[in-house]
VODO-966626 format. One record per residue (C-alpha): residue number from 1; chain; x negated, y negated, z. Coordinates in pm, whole numbers, plus 50000, padded with zeros to 5 digits. Each point is the difference from the previous one (the first is absolute). Example, Ala and Ser with C-alpha at 12.3 -4.5 7.8 and 13.67 -1.06 7.14 Angstrom:
<pts>
pos, unit, east, north, up
1, A, 48770, 50450, 50780 .
2, A, 49863, 49656, 49934 .
</pts>
This chain:
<pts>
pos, unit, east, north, up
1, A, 13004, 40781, 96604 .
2, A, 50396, 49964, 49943 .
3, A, 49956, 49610, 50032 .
4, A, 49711, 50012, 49713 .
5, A, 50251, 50263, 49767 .
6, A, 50322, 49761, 50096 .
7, A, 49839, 49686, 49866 .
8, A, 49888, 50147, 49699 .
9, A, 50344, 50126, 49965 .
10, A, 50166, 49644, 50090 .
11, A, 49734, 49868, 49701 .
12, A, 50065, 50254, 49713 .
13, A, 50362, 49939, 50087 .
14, A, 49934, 49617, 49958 .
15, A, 49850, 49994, 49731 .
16, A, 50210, 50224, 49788 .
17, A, 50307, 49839, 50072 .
18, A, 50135, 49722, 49742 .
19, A, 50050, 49675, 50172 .
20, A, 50355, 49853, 49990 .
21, A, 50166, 50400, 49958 .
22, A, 50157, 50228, 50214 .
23, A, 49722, 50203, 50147 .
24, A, 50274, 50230, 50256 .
25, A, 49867, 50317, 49905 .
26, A, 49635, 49873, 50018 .
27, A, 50075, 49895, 50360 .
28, A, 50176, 50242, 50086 .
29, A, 49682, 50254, 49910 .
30, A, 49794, 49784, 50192 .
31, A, 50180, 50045, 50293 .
32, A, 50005, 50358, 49976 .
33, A, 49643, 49993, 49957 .
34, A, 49928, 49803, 50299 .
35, A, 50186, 50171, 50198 .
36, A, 49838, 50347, 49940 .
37, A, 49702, 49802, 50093 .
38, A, 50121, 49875, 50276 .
39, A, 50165, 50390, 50137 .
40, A, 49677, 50119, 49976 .
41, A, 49912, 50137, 49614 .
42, A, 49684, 50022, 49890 .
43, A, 49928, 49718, 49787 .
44, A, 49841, 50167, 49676 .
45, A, 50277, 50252, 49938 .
46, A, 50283, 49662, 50051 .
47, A, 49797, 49799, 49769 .
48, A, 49994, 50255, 49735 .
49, A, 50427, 50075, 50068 .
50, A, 50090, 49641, 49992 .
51, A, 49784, 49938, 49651 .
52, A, 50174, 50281, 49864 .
53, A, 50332, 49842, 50108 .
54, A, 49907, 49687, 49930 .
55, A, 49872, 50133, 49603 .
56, A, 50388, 50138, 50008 .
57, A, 50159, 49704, 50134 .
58, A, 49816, 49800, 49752 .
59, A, 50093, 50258, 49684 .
60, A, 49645, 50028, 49965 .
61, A, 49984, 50342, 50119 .
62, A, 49743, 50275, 49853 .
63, A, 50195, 50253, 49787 .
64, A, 49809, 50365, 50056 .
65, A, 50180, 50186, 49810 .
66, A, 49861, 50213, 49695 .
67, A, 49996, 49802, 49671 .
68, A, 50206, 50116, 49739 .
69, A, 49691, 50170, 49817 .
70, A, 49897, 50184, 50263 .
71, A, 50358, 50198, 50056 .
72, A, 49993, 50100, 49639 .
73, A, 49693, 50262, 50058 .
74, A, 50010, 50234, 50210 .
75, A, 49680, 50063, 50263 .
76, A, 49821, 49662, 50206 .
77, A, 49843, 49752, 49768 .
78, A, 49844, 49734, 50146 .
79, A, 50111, 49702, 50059 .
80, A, 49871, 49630, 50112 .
81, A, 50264, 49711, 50164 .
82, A, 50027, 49714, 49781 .
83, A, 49950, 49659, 50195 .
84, A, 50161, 49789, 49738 .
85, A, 50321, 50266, 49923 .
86, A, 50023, 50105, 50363 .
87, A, 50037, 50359, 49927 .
88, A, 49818, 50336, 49931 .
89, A, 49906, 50047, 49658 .
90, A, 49823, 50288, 49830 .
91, A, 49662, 49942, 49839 .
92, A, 50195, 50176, 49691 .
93, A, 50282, 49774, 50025 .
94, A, 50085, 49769, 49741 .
95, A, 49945, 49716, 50177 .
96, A, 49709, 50039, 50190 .
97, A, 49729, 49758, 49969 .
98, A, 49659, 50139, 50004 .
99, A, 49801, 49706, 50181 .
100, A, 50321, 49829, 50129 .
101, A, 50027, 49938, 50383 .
102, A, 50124, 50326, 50127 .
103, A, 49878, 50242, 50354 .
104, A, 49928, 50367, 49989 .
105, A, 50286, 50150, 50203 .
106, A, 49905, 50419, 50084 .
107, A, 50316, 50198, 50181 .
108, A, 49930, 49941, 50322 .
109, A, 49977, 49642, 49985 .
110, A, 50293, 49998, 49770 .
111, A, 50196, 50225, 50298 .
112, A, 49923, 49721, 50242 .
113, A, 50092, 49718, 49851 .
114, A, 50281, 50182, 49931 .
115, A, 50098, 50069, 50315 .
116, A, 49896, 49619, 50138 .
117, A, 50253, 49896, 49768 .
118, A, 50263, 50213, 50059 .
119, A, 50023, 50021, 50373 .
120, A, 49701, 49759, 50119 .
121, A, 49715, 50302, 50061 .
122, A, 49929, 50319, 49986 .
123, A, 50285, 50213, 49986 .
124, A, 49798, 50301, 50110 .
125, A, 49845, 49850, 50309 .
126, A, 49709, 49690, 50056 .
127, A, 49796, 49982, 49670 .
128, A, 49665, 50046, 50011 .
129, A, 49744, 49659, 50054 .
130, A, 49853, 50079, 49697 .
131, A, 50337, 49986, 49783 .
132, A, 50181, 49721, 50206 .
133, A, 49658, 49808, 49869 .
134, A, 50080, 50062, 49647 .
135, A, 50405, 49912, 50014 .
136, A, 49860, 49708, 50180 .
137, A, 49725, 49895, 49696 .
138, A, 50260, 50126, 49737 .
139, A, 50269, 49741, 50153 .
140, A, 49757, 49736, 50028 .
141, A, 49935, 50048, 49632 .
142, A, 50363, 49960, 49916 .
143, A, 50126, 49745, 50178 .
144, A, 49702, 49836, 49903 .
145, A, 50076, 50053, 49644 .
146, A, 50382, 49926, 50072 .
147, A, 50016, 49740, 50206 .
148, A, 49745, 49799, 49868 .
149, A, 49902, 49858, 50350 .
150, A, 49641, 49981, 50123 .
151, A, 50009, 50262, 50250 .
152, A, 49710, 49920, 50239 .
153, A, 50241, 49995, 50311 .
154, A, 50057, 50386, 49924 .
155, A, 49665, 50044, 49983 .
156, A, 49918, 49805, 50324 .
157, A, 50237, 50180, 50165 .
158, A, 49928, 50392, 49911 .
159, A, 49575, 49839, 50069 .
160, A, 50121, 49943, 50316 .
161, A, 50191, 50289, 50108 .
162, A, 49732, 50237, 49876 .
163, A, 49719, 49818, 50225 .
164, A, 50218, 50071, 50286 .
165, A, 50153, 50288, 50038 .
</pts>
């Protein structure tokens, strides 16, 4: 299991790194992400901390906080993550797109990515299966979107993990 998450994570890291540049910090993440393999993490939780590292590293990282529109009122509105803007936005916002390529985002998948983000899980304890599965689709979506790599060795990888507990 932790050799089938490391080489996914030694092949995202591959292929997002520009050849002929300093790629320190990219390394560097690597390691760390190996290494929690190899100590013994779980896989799925150190794939889903080193993409959100890596998103950060890379400048590319989801912004969840409120858009502008939505601080003006007062009371929840709801809101949808823009794929293209990388943020929250409103659907009364000014620039949201009705059609455009955007996820619905309630509160507590909002809190958990969140808290992936912030401190690499769930500051409150193990999240549940269900809502790891959803920070794990709604990350797939983004980097997707972001990173504009064909992400089938993502998906090979979480297909294999999930057949074998």
């Amino acid at each position: 299991r932790s050799a089938v998450a490391a080489a996914y994570l030694c092949e995202l890291t591959s292929r997002v790194a520009e050849p002929m540049l300093e790629s320190a910090a990219l390394f560097e993440l690597l390691d760390g992400g190996i290494e929690a393999l190899d100590t013994g993490q779980a896989p799925e939780p150190t794939i889903l901390r080193f993409e959100f590292a890596l998103l950060r590293t890379l400048g590319l990282a989801p912004d969840f906080e409120p858009c502008a529109d939505c601080m003006i009122a007062s009371g929840p509105r709801p809101c949808r993550f823009s794929l293209p803007s990388g943020r929250l936005r409103c659907v009364q916002s000014r620039s949201h797109l009705p059609g455009g390529a955007s996820v619905a985002v309630d509160a507590a998948l909002l809190g958990a990515l969140r808290a992936w983000q912030r401190t690499g899980g769930s500051p409150d304890g193990p999240a549940t299966p269900a809502l790891t599965l959803a920070v794990r689709r709604f990350l797939g979506m983004f980097m997707q979107h972001h990173l504009d790599l064909p992400l089938v060795s993502r998906q090979a990888a979480f297909a294999w993990l999930d057949a074998r507990p």
